[in-house]
Structure formats: C-alpha cells, structure tokens
N, C-alpha and C positions, 0 to 999 in steps of 0.2 A: 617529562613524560614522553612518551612513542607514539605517534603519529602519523598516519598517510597524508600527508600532507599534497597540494599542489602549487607548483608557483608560475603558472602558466594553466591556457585552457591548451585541450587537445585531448586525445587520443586516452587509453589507459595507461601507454606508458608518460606519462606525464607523474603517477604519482611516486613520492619517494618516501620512503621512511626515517623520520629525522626524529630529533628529541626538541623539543618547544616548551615554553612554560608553561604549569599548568594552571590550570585556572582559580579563582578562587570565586564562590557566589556573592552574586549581591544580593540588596532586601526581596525576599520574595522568589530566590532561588534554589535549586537544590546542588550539591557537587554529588557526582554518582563516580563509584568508581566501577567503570563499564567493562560488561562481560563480553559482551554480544552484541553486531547492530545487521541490518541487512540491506542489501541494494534495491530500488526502487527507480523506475523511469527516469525521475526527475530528479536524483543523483548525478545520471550519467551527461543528463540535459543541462545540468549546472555545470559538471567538467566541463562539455565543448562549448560551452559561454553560450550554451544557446537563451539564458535564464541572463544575459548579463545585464540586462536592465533591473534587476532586483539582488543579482548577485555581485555586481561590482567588476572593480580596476583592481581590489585593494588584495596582496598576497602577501605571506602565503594563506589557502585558505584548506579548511579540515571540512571535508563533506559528511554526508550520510546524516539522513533524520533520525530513523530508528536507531532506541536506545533498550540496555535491557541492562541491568547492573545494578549496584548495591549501594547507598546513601552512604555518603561517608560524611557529610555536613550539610546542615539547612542554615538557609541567610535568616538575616533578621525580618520577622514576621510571619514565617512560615511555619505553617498548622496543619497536622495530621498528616506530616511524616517524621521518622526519627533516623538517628545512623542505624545502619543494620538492615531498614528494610530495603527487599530487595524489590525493584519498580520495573517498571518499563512505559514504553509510550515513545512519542514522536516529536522535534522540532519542528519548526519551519524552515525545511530543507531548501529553500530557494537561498534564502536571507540569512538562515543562520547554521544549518547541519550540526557540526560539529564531532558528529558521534563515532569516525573513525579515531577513535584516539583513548587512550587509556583513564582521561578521566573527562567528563563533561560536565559543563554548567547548563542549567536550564530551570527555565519559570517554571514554579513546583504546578502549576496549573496544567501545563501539558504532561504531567507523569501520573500513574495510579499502580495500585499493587499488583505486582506479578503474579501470573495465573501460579498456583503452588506444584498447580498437576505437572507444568512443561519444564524445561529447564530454561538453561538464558539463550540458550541458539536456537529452542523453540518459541520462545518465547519474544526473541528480538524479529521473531521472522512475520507477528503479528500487527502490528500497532495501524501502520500507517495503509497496508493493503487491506487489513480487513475493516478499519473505520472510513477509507473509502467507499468500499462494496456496501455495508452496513447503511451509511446517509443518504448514500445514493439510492441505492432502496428503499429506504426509511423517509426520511427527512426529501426527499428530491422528488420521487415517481408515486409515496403514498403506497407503498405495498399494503396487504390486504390477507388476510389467510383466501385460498380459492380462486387467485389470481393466477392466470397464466403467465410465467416469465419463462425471454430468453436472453441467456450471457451468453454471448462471444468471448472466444482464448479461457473457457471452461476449463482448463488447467492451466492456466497461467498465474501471475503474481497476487491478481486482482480478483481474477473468474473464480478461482478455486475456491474463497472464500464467498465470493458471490453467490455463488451454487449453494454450498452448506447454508452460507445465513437465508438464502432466500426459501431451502427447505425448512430449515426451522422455523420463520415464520410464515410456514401453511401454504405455500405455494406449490403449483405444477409447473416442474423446473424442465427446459430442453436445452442444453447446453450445445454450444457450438465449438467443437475442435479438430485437431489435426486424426485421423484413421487411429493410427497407435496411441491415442489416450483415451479414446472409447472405454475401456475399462475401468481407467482410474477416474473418468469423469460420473460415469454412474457408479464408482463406491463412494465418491463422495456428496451423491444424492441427487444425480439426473434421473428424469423419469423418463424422458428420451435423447438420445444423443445426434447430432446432424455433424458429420466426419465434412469438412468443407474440403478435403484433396478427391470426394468423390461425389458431395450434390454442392450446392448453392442452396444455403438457406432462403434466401429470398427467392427463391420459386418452391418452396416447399407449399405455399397454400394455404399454410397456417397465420394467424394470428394470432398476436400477444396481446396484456395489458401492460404489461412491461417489457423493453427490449434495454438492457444495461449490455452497452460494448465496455465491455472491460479492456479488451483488446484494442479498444480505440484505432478500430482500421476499415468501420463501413461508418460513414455518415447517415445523418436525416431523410436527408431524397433516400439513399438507400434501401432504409429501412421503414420508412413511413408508411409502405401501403400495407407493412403486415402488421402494423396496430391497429386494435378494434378503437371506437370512435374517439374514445376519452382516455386514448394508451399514450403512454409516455417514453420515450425514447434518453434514455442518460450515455453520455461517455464520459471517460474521464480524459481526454482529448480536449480541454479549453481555446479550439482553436475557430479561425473567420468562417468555418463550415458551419460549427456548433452556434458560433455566435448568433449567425445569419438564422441559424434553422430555428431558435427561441424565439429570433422577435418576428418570424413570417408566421409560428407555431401562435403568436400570441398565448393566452391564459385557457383557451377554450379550446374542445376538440383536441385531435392528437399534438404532440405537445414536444418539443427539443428542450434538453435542459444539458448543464454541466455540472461536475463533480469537482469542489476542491473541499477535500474534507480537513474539520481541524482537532485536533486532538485534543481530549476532554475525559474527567474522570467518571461520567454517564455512560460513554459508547464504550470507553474502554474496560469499565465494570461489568458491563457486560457479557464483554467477551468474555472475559476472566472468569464470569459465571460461565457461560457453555462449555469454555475449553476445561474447566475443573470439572465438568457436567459429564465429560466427553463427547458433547453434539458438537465441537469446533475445534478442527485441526489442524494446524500447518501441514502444508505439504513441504520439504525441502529437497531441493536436486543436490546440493552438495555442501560443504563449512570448508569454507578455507582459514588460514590463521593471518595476523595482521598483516605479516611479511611478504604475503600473498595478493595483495589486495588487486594486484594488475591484473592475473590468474583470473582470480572474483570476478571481475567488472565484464574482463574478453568473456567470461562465459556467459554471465546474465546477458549481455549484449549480442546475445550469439542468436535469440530468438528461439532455440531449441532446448528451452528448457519447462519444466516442471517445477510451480513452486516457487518460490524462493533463494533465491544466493544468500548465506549466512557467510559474515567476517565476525571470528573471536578476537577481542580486543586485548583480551586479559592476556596479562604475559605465561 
C-alpha cells in the first residue's frame, strides 16, 4: 500500500511516498481502508521528535491520528462493526498515528460511524479537534447552559469547534481571533468577537466562567484575573506553565486544567448527532491528495490558516 512515510524527524520535507506492507488487524481491531485523515498539532510535533519520548528511534514511521474510511475487515472479537461501514475517529497520534496511508489498523474502540451528512474529508477533519474542544468543555471546565465562555484561535483547528459546541450547549460564546475572521468566527456562533491584532482580551474587563485557549498561546497568570471565582481556565498546551498553574489552582476557586482527549464512541456519537443535525461543522482551509502531504503540513504549519488541512488517502 502507499504511504507518507518518515524515516528521520525534521522538517516536512522529510516525508516521502513509498509502498510498505499493509497491515493486517489483530483481536479487537478493525482494517479501514482510508479515505481521508487530517493534520493536527501533535502530528507535526511527532515529525520534529519533539513527542520522541513516546514516539520512538524506531522508523520508518506513518503519522496522522485522524481516520475517516471504510471497514474492510474486523479482528477476532470485534462487535458492532461490519466491512462496509464507513467510520471514522482518532489513534493515539503520539504512539501510534498511522492514518496517512491507504489502509489502517486500529482498536475498534477508538472508531464509531461516520456522520452520513459529511463526506470523508469532512468527516476526517472531525474526530480528534472537536473531541478535544468537546471534553474540555465538557468533562474538564463543567460547562453549564448560561455560562460565559471565551476561546482563543476562534477559527482555528480547535476554536472553531470550540465555539459551535460551546453554543450548542447554552453558553455566551466571545471568541478570540485574528481582524479578518471576525466574520466567519460569528457565523459560526460568537456572540462577541475580540480581533487580538487590534485590543488584548485581557484588558477587556470581562470575565468568564470558562476561558478554553484552544490556541494554546496565553497561559494561567494570563488569564486568571478574568475568571469569575470558580472559572476554569483549559488549554490544550500540556505544558510546565499548565502544569504548575493546576497544582497552585488546587481543586477550589479559579482553576488551570489540561486537555488530552481520547477517542470514544460517546463523544464521537455525538458529534455525529449534531453534524447530521447540522449544529456542527468543519470548517476546512484546503484537501490536498496523499502525494502532497509536504504542501499539507508547510501550510497547516503556516499559522494562517482556517479550519482544518484535509490529506485524501484514497488513491
């Protein structure tokens, strides 16, 4: 099968297009033969070995978590999928990715059924950003209908979904981004917008109950003085900032928490509900095809984008 493969960390040009064997599942897996998958942070943070403690010496290796693609065989044991259907969801992209590549193996536990409304490049451009925003709101900070939230990078990979799910469960959304996505950040359900190339939210005055940096580029002290007493600050940044700001945050009063979400057929049913609902939509900046994959990566990396990078898998 055809693969981006890498056999070295570095840069995007590091990746090449080779042919490798394909896999086959063991007990409790599924083989997907994949359509779609999309870039995510901690793709690119596996290429430059920055993840090498969890990601290894050992090459070559097939990155990208998000999957989006069609059963083509379940291992032994595996219940309530068949070939045919068509799935999607996320690996553990540190440890195992795999999903630039024409066909994937993976524990049927991390896949559930593909929204019917999207296709597979809408569809691959879901799993793993919007069941981040989703827990972290959810399961992390206690969202609430009536609660005031603000995301940071409001159109970006993370925010964009951030924003939609935290409208649909009942919140007063102000999203934070760059001047020219003021638009697309209130169509996709801010009630106010703060352009950070022309104020600093942190002197806006306001407080939240919620402050989810999606954009993982203000810390705790940052942000701390504009949560109200029992507000909660999430990033998806797991880093010595975030660390520190949870255990000084303790359990009481305003609060630092992190975000590593995991993929489940609960969060991702979900979504599958809203986006077949149409309360929940990718946004994508562009699809490039597998051959492409360097193209992909320079432009998600590029910081200027909207949405989602989609890579088609399928030949």
């Amino acid at each position: 099968m055809r693969a981006a493969v890498i056999r070295k960390y570095g840069g995007p040009d590091v990746f090449r297009i080779e042919e490798i064997r394909e896999p086959s599942p063991r007990a409790g897996e599924l083989k997907i033969r994949m359509q779609a998958t999309s870039i995510n942070p901690i793709d690119y943070k596996v290429r430059k070995g920055y993840l090498i403690f969890l990601s290894g010496l050992r090459f070559p290796k097939v990155l990208s978590s998000d999957f989006a693609g069609i059963v083509e065989q379940c291992g032994e044991g595996v219940e309530g999928f068949a070939p045919g259907d068509e799935v999607y969801g996320f690996t553990n992209g540190a440890s195992q990715g795999g999903a630039l590549a024409e066909t994937l193996c993976c524990k049927a536990s991390v896949a559930s059924k593909k929204p019917s409304s999207l296709h597979f490049e809408e569809a691959a451009a879901v799993p793993l950003a919007a069941s981040t925003a989703y827990q972290a709101l959810t399961r992390i900070a206690g969202l609430q209908p009536g609660m005031r939230v603000l995301v940071t990078g409001a159109t970006g990979g993370v925010g964009h979904y951030g924003v939609q799910l935290a409208a649909i469960l009942g919140a007063h959304v102000t999203g934070v981004c760059r001047s020219s996505g003021e638009a697309t950040a209130k169509a996709l359900g801010c009630d106010e917008v703060i352009a950070y190339d022309r104020e600093d939210f942190r002197k806006s005055g306001q407080t939240f109950d919620v402050i989810f940096d999606a954009a993982g580029k203000y810390g705790f002290k940052d942000c701390r003085a504009l949560l109200t007493e029992q507000g909660t600050y999430v990033t998806t940044v797991p880093g010595p900032s975030a660390m520190l700001g949870r255990v000084l945050s303790g359990s009481k009063g305003r609060k630092a928490r992190f975000i590593l979400a995991n993929s489940n057929d609960t969060d991702l049913g979900l979504m599958r509900q809203w986006c077949d609902e149409g309360q929940l939509k990718p946004l994508i900046e562009a699809v490039f095809p597998l051959s492409e994959t360097r193209q992909a990566y320079e432009l998600a990396e590029s910081g200027r984008i909207r949405g989602k990078v989609v890579i088609q898998t399928r030949i």
